[in-house]
N, C-alpha and C positions, 0 to 999 in steps of 0.2 A: 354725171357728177353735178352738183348745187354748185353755184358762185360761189361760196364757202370753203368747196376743195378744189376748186380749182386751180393750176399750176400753169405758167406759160413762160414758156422761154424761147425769146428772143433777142438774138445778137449776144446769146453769152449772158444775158441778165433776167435772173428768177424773180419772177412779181408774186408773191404769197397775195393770196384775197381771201383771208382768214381772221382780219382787225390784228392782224400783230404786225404786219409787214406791210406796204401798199409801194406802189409805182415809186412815190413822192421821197420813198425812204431809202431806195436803193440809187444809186448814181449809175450812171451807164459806165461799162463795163465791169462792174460789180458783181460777183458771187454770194446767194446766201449759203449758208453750211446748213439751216435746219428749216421746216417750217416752222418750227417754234424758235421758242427764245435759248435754248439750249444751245453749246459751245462743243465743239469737238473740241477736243484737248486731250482725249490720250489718246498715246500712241503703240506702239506693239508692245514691246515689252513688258507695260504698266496694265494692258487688255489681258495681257496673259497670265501676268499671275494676281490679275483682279479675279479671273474666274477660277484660280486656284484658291483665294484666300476666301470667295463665296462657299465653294465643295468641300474644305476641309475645316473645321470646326472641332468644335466639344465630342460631338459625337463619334468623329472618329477615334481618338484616343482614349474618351471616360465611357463615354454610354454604349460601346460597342462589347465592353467588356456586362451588359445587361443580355445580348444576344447570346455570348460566348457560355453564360451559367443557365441558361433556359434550354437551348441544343446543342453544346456541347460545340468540338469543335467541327467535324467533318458539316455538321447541319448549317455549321458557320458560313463555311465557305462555300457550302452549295447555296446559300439561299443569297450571298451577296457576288456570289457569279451569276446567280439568275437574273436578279434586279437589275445589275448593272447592263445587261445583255437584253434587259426591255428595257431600261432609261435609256440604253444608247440609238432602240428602234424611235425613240422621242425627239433624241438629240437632231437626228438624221432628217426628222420632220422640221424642226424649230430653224435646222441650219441653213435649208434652199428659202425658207420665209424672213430668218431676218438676215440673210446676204443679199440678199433680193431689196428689203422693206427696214432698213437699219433706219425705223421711226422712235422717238419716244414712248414709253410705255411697252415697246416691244410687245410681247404679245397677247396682253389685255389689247389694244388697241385693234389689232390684227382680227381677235376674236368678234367685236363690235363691228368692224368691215366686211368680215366675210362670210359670218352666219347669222347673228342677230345683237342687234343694241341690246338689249336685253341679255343676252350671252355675255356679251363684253363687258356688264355691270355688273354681274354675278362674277366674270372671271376677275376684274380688277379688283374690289372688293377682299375678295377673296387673298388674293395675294396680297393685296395693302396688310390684313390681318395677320397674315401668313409670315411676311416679314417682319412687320412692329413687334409680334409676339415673339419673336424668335430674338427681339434686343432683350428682352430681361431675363429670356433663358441663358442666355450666353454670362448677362452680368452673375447672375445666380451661379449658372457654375464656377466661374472666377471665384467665387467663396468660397465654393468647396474647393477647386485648388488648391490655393492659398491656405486652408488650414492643414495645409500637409507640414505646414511651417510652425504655425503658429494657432491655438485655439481662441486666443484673444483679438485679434484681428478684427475691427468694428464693422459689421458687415455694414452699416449705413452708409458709414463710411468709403465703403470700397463702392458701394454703387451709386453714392455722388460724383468721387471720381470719373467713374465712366463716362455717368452722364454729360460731364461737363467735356471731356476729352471727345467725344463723339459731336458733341457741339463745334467745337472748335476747329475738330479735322473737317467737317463737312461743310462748315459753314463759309470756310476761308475758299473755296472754288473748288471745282473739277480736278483740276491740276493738282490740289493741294492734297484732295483726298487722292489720285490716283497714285503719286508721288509715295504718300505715306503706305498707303496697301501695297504699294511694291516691296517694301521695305521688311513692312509684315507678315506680305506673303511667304517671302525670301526665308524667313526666319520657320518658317512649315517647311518645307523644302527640306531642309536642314534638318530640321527635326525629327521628320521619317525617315531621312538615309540613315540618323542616326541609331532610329531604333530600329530598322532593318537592319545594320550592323551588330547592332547589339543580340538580332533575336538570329544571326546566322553564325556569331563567334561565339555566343554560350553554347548552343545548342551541341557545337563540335568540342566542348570543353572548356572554351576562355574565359572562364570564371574562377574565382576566388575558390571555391569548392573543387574543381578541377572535375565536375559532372559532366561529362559530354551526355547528355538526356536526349539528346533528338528529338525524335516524335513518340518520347514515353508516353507521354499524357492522352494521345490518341490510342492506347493499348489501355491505362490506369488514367484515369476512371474508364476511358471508352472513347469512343470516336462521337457518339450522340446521347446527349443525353434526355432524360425524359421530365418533361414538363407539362402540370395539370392535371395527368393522366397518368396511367402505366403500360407498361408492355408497350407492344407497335405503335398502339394510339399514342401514348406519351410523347415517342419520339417522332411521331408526324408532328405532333404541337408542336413539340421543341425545334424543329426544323419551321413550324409555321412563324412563332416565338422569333426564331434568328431571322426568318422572313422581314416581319413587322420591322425588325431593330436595322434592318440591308435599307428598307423605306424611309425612314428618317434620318438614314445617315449618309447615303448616297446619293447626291444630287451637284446638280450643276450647269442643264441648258438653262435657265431661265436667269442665268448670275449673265450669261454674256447678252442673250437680248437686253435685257434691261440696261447696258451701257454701251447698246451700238448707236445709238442717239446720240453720244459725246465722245463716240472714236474717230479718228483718224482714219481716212483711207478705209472705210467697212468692208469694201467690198473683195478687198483682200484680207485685214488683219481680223474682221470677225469671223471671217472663212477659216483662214488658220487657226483662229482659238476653238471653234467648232472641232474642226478635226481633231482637234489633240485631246478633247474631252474623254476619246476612247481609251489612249493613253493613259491618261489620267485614272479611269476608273480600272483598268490593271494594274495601275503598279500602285497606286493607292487605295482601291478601296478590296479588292478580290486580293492582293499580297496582305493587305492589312488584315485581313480577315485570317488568311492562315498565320502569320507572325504570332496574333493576339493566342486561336490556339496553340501554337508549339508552345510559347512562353508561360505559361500560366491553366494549370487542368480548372474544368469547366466547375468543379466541388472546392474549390480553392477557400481555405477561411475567412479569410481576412474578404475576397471577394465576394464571398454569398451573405457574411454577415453587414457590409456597407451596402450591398441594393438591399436588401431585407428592413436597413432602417436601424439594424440594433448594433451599430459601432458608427462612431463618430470620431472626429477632434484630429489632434496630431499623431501621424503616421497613419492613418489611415491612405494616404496614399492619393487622396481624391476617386477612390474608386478606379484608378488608370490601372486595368490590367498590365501595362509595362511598368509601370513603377511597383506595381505588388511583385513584380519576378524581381527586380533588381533588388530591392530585399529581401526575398527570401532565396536568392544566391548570394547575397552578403557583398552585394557593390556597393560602395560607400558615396562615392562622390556623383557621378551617373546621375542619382533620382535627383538630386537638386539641378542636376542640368538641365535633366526633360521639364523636371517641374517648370521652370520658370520659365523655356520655351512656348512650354502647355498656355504659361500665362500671355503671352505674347499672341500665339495662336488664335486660344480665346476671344482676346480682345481684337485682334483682327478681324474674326468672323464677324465681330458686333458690327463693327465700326462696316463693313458690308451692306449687313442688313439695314442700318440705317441709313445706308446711301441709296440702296433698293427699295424700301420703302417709302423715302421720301419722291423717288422717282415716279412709282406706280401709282402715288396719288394724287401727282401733279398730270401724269396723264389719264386721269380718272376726269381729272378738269379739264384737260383741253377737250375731251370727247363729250362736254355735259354732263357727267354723270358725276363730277362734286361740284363744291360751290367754284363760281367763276373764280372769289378773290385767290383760291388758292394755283392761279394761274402766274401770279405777279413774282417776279424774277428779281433779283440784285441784278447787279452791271456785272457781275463775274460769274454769271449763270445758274445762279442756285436759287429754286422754287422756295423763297424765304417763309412764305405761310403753310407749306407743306411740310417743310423740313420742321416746323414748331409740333404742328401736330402730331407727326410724327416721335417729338420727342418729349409726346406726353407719357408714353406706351413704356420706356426705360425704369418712369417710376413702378410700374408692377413688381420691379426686383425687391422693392423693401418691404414685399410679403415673406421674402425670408427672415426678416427680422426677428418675425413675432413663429412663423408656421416651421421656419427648419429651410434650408435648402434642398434637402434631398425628396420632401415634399414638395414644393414647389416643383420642381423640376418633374416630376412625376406628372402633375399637374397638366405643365406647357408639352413636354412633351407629347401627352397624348392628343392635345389643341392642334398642335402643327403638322403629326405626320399627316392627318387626313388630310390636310390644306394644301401639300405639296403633292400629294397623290394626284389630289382635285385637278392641282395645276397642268400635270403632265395630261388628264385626259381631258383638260382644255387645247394644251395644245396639237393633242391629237384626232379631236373631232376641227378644229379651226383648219389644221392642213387637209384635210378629207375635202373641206368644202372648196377649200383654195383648189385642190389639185382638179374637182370638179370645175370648178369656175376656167380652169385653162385650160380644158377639154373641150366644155362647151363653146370658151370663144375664140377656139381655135390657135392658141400659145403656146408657141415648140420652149418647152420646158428646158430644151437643152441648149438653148440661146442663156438662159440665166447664170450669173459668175457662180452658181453651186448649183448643182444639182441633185437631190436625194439619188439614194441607188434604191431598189427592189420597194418604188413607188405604184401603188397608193399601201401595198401590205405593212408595210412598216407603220403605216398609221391606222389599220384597223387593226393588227397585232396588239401595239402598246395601248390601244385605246382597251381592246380588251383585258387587257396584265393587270391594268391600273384600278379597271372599274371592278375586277375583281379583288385585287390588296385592299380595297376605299372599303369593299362592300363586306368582308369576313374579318377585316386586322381587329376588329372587337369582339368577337364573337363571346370572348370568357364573360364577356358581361353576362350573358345569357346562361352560362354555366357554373352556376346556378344564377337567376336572376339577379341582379342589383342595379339600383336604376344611377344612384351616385356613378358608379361605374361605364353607366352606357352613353350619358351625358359628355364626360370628360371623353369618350372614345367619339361618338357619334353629332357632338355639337355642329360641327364643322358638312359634316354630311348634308345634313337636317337644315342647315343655315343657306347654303347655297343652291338650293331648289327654291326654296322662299325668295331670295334675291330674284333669281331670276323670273318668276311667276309674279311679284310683285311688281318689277319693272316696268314688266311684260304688259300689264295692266291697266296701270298709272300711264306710259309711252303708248300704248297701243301698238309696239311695235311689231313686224312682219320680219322673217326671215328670211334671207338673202337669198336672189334666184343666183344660179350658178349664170346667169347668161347678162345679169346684171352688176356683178362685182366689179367693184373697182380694182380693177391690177392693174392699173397704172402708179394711181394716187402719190408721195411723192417721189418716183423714182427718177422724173424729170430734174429734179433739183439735186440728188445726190448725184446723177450723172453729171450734170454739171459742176459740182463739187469736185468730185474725182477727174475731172478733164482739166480740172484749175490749176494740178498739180505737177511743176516743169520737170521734176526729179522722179525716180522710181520708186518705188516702196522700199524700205527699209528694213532689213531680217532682223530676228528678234537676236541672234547672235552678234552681228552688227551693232546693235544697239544698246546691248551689253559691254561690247568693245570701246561703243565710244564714252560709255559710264564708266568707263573705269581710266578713260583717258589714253587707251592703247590705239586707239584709230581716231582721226579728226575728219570724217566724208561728212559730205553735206546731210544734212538733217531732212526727213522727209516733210519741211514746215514750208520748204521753198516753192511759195507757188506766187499764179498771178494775184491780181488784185483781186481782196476778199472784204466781203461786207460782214461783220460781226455783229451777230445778232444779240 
């Protein structure tokens, strides 16, 4: 290890030799919580459904219903049980690395440690984009929500607001934003049982039409439908189609590395939020996936005419497969309930992304790999020159002003999924090398607070799942050529081989021998951390209890003396 990372603890007191911390700053008997300037400050509850309010967005309620009319529904669900069952061989990878390594930057950083600097510029990057783009997407469909109301609605209007609202939650600290995303998470939650209710009491009848329908719609039109092509090939597309739409809409390890930096206690509550991610992607994204088809056939009017482009304005619905059933079973009150959920939802995932973006490229800076100044912190932990640039990226929303929404949207979408693909097979070539690196230096893996199961396969699996969805999800460009088309699929691809060969370049950098890794680097200081604290950990049930005033037990904040960075 360089003087630069190196960590020494003695007597209970972390000396950082990194120029943010030194000897002189810490008092004896003193704990840091980070090598950087970053705060823990949340805690279970606000961990857990922060990684819930990152996974559930637009795309599961509006744009899932783009899957639902391309393969129908049976192609639905088999293609978002598939992804989900290789994002979780990812999750599995990401989980023993940052319960292990709950650093800043999560696992950009990780990537630059333990395969190549170079790697790790190409992976931060990457995700920096990944996320900033994913704020205007999210402002932009808020419009088209919202015009389920009303066609007059100034859309300028609506994506100043955000912007300024996304300023304000992120900018006021840690606590403020995790506090608020609890809140918003809470309101998804809610959301989906509600339409899970709703998609298992029409089905059996409980509807104004008194239709008990079932699973008509997999009989009329059909179980799959055919997309691009006809006959079998058709409905392989339409199954590849639902494929692509399971890839941008199902995610969620990279929402928890990205805030085990400012959690509490990691080495438990980010372990927990890991594990539940499985959960999560059952009853959310593989139930959602059949609900979308029972309620609504894949030929649906109103549905093929808003992704096609040729219906707009009020009552359309915002394109939400659930709100197009509840009108055409004739429920009256319902769709303005979901709707305005929807809007809550939305605005939730944004206000994510901007908290994940600002993060990844504040540690794009502590690694070199952006400018120094965007290392400088407030006193309440938040990367003030990151979190700016960051919210330069919101204004992209008021290209819907002039172009449409549902163009735009078209647009980012095809920007992101390949960005997030990218991401998982970043993190699954990074754990390949890690798990090499503890092989070589002799490190019982099973001494770690987490440990992968059926390791190292799980990460040459999803490395393979991914690199193939990254490498075919474009293919129509090709059929028949168009280059407009291959651009908008393929930018993202094409973009992060250049990063990294240019880096690569410019740094002359080498790739990480497995017998040279750093696996130590700061685990010393979060152990220290986690020893500081006199009290147990604190259940997410618990901690719900004491929110709501039904239990008063000690709060997991009780520790010894702590130096705040």
């Amino acid at each position: 290890m360089s003087d630069k990372e190196m960590k020494d603890v003695d007597d209970g007191v972390v000396v950082i030799r990194d120029g943010q911390k030194t000897s002189s700053e810490i008092q004896p008997g003193e704990i840091s919580e980070n090598a950087d300037k970053l705060q823990r400050r949340l805690n279970n509850r606000q961990i857990q459904l922060i990684a819930i309010g990152g996974s559930i967005g637009t795309a599961l309620f509006v744009s899932i219903g783009g899957g639902l009319a391309k393969g129908g529904p049976l192609s639905l669900l088999l293609a978002y049980t598939l992804y989900s069952c290789l994002l979780g061989l990812v999750n599995n990878c990401m989980a023993e690395m940052a319960t292990l390594h709950p650093v800043s930057g999560g696992f950009i950083r990780m990537a630059g440690k333990w395969v190549d600097d170079a790697f790790g510029f190409m992976a931060g990057w990457n995700f920096f984009f990944y996320e900033a783009l994913l704020i205007p997407f999210e402002i932009t469909a808020l419009n088209l929500v919202l015009s389920y109301w009303r066609d007059d609605i100034p859309t300028a209007a609506v994506c100043a607001g955000c912007i300024v609202l996304y300023a304000l939650i992120n900018i006021l600290a840690v606590r403020a934003y995790g506090e608020a995303e609890f809140w918003l998470s809470g309101g998804k939650v809610i959301l989906i049982a509600m339409l899970f209710s709703f998609t298992f009491i029409t089905m059996v009848g409980g509807n104004p039409k008194h239709d008990a329908y079932g699973f008509r719609y997999w009989k009329n039109p059909g179980p799959m439908a055919e997309h691009h092509s006809t006959g079998s090939l058709g409905r392989f597309e339409g199954f590849l189609a639902a494929l692509w739409s399971a890839s941008f809409t199902v995610v969620g390890p990279e929402y928890i590395a990205m805030v085990a930096a400012e959690a509490k206690r990691p080495r438990t509550y980010i372990k927990n939020a890991f594990k539940t991610v499985y959960w999560r992607f059952g009853i959310f994204f593989i139930a959602g996936a059949l609900c979308v088809g029972i309620v609504v056939p894949y030929n649906d009017p109103t549905l093929v005419s808003i992704l096609s482009g040729t219906q707009s304005g009020s009552g359309t619905a915002a394109a939400s497969p659930y709100v197009i059933a509840m009108s055409n079973l004739g429920v009256s009150v319902m769709p303005h309930i979901t709707n305005a959920l929807m809007v809550t939802s939305i605005f939730s995932a944004g206000n994510t992304y901007t908290y994940c973006a600002t993060r990844s490229l504040y540690g794009l800076a502590l690694e070199g790999r952006a400018p120094r100044f965007l290392k400088k912190c407030t006193r309440n932990g938040v990367p003030i020159w990151a979190f700016c640039i960051v919210m330069l990226f919101p204004l992209l929303s008021f290209l819907s002003v002039s172009s449409g929404s549902s163009q735009v949207l078209t647009w980012l979408i095809n920007l992101i999924t390949a960005g997030g693909v990218i991401d998982y097979i970043v993190m699954c070539i990074t754990y390949i090398c890690f798990f090499n690196a503890c092989k070589a230096q002799g490190v019982d893996r099973n001494t770690f607070p987490y440990t992968g199961w059926f390791q190292p396969y799980c990460g040459y699996i999803g490395l393979t799942g991914m690199t193939l969805v990254v490498t075919f999800y474009g293919y129509s460009a090709f059929t028949p050529w168009d280059v407009g088309t291959f651009f908008s699929y393929y930018t993202m691809v094409i973009v992060a081989p250049v990063l990294f060969v240019a880096w690569k370049l410019i740094k002359r950098t080498r790739f990480v021998r497995s017998t040279e890794a750093d696996l130590v680097w700061e685990t010393p200081i979060v152990d220290a951390y986690e020893a500081s604290f006199l009290s147990p950990p604190v259940g997410f049930g618990t901690e719900m209890l004491q929110l709501i005033g039904l239990r008063r037990d000690k709060k997991d904040d009780n520790r010894g003396s702590v130096a705040v960075s």
